[in-house]
C-alpha positions as CSV (number, residue, x, y, z in Angstrom):
1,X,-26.2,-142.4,24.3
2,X,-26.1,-138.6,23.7
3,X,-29.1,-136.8,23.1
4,X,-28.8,-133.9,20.0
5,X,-30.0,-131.1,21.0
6,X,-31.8,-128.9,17.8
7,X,-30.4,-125.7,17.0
8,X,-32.6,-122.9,18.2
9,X,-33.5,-120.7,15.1
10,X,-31.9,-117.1,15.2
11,X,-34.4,-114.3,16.8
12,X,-35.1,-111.4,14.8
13,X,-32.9,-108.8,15.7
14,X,-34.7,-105.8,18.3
15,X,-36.3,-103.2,16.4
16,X,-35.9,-104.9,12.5
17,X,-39.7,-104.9,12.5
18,X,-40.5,-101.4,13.5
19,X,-38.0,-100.4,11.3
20,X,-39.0,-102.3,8.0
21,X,-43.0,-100.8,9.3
22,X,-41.4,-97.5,9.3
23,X,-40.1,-97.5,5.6
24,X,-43.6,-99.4,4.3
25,X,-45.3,-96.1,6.1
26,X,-42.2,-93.5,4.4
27,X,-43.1,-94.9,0.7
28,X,-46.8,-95.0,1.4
29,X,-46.6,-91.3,2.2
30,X,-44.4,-90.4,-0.7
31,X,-46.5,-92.4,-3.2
32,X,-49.6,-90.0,-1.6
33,X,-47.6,-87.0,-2.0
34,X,-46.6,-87.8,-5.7
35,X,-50.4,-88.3,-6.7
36,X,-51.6,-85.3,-5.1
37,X,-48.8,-83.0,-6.5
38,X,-49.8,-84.4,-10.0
39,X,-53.4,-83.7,-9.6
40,X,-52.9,-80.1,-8.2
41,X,-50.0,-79.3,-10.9
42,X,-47.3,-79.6,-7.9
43,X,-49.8,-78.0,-5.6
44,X,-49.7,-74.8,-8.1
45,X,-45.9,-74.0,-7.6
46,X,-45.8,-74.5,-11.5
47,X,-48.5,-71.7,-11.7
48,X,-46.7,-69.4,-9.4
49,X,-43.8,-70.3,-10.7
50,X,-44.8,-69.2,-14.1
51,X,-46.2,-66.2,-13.0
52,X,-43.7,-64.4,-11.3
53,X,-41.0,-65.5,-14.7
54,X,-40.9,-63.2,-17.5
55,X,-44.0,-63.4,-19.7
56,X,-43.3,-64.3,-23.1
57,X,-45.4,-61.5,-24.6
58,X,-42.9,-59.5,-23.3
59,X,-42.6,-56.8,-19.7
60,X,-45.5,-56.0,-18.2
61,X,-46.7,-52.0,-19.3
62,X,-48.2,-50.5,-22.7
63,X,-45.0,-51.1,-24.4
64,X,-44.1,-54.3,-23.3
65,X,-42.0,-54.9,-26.5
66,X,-39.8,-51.5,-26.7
67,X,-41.2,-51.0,-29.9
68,X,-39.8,-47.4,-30.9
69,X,-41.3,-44.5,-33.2
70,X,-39.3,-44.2,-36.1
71,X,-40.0,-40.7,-37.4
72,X,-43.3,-38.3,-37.2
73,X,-44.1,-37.0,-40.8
74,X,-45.7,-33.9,-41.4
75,X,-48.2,-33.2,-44.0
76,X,-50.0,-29.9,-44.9
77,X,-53.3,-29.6,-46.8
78,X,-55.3,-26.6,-48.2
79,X,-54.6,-22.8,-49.7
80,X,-52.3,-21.4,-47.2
81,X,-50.0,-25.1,-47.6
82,X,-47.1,-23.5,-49.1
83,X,-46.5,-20.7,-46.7
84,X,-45.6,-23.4,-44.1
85,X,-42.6,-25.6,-46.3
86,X,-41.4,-27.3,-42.5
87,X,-44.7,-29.1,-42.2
88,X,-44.5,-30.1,-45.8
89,X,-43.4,-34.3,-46.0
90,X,-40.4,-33.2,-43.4
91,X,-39.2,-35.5,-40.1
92,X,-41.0,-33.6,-36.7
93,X,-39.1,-36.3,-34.9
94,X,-35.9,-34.2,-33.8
95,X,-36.5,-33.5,-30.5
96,X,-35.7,-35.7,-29.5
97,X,-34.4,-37.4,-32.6
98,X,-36.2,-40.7,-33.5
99,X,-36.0,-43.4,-33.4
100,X,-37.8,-42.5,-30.0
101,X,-39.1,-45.2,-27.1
102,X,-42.2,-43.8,-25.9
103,X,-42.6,-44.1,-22.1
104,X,-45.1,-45.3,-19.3
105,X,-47.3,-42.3,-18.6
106,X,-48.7,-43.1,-15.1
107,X,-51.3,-40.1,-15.0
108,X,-53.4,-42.1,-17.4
109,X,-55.9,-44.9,-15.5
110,X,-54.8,-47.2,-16.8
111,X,-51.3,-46.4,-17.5
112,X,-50.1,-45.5,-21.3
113,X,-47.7,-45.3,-23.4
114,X,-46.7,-41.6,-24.6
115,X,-44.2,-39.4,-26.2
116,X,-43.6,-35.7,-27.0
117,X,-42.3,-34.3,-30.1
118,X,-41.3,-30.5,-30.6
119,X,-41.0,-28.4,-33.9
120,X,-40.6,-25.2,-35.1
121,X,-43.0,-23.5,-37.7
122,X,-42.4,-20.6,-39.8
123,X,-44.7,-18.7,-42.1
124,X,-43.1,-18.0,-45.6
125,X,-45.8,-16.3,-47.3
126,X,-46.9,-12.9,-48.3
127,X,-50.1,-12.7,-45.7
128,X,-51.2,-14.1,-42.9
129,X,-52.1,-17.9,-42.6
130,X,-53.3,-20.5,-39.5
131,X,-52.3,-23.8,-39.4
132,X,-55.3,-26.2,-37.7
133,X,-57.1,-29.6,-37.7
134,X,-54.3,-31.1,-35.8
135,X,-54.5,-35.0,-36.7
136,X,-52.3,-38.2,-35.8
137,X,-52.2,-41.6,-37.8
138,X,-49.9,-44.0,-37.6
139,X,-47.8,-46.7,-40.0
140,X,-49.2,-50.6,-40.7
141,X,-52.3,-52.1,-40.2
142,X,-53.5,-49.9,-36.9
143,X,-53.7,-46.6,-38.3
144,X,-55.3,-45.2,-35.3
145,X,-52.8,-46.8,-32.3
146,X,-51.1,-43.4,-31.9
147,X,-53.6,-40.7,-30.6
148,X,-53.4,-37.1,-30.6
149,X,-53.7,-35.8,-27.0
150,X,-52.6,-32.0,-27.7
151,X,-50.3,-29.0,-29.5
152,X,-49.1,-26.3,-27.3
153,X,-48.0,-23.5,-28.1
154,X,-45.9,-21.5,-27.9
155,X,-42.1,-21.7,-26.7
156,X,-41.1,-20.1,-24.2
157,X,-38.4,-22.0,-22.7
158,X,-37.1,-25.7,-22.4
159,X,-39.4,-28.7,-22.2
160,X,-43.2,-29.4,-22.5
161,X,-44.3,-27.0,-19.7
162,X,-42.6,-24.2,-21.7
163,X,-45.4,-24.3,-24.0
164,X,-48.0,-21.8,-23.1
165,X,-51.4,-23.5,-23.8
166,X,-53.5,-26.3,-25.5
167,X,-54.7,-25.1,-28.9
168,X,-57.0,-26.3,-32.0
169,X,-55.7,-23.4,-34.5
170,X,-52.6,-21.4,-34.5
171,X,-52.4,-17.9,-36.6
172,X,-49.3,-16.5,-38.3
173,X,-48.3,-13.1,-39.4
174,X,-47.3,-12.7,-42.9
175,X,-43.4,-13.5,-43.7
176,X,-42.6,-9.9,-43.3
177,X,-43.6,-9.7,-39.3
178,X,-40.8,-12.5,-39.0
179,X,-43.7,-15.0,-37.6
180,X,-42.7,-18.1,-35.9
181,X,-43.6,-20.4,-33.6
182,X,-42.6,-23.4,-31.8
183,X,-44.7,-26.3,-31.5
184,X,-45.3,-29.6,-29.0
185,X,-47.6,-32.1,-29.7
186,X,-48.4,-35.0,-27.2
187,X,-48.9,-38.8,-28.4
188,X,-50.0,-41.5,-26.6
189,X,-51.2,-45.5,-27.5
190,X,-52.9,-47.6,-24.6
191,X,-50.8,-50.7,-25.9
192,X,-48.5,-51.1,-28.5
193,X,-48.3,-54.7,-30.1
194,X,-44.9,-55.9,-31.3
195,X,-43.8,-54.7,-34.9
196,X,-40.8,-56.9,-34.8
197,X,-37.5,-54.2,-35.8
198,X,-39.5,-52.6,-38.0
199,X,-41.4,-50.2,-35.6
200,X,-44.0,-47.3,-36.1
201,X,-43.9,-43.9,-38.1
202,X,-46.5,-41.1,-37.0
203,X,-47.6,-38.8,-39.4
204,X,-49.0,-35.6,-38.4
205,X,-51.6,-33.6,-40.1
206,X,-52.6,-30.0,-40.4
207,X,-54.9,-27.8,-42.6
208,X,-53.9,-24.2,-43.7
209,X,-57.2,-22.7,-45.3
């Protein structure tokens, strides 16, 4: 009488075991990973991420937002007021013409924002007459944002180191001596906050006693 035999039971194929150990140890590492990228904010990529992207206030510098002067105003005060009709309610801002960008000055520490304007003055009256009490305000709800560094005078050439010296008061001869002078005056603003397109007028000051 023949004897069955049982089937032996398939052996696990060579290296199945390792293998299967070896993806168990691959997801416990990646779930380890995961949770510590979420506790350190993806291990502060994000962060550095965000850093180095533009900033949404704008470039870095004390115009971050390009805002622009629209126009510098004068206005003249006192006796000798109408012997100087340039400096009375007219635009300064016409070299160079406004609307103006004013620019990074790097001398300052730390850096500003600043911008020349240049005019001409000419004494219409009878006698002699100074203009002085040089002042700078500006437009909306900073009046003081724009400062007053200097007025040179007087021209002597092309550009801002054409004008011959700092000064507080400036004295004209009567019409008759054919007085004339032209001006610079230097502006500057440690930051300047976004005015949306509306931007900022200057208005510039002076006394004639």
């Amino acid at each position: 009488m023949a004897t069955l035999l049982s089937r032996p039971s398939p052996r696990p194929r060579p290296g199945r075991r390792p293998r299967i150990l070896l993806w168990v140890l691959v997801a416990c590492l990646a779930a380890v990973v995961i949770e510590v990228g979420a506790v350190t904010d993806g291990f502060g990529i994000g962060s550095l991420l965000a850093s180095r992207g533009p900033s949404s206030s704008g470039s870095p510098g004390p115009n971050p937002y390009g805002e622009e002067v629209t126009a510098v105003y004068a206005s003249l005060s006192g006796s000798g007021a109408g012997s100087f009709p340039s400096l009375e309610g007219t635009n300064l801002c016409l070299i160079p013409a406004c609307p103006a960008t004013p620019k990074e000055d790097t001398t300052y520490d730390p850096p500003v924002a600043g911008m020349w304007f240049f005019f001409n003055v000419s004494n219409v009256g009878s006698t002699g007459a100074y203009l002085s009490n040089f002042t700078l305000t500006t437009s909306g709800s900073e009046p003081h944002l724009f400062e007053l560094v200097a007025v040179k005078c007087c021209y002597a050439g092309s550009g801002a180191s054409s004008y011959g010296e700092v000064v507080t008061s400036v004295y004209f001869t009567s019409s008759g001596s054919g007085s004339y002078h032209g001006l610079a005056a230097y502006a500057i603003a440690a930051s300047i906050p976004d005015d949306g397109p509306t931007g900022y007028a200057l208005y510039f000051n002076a006394t004639s006693p």
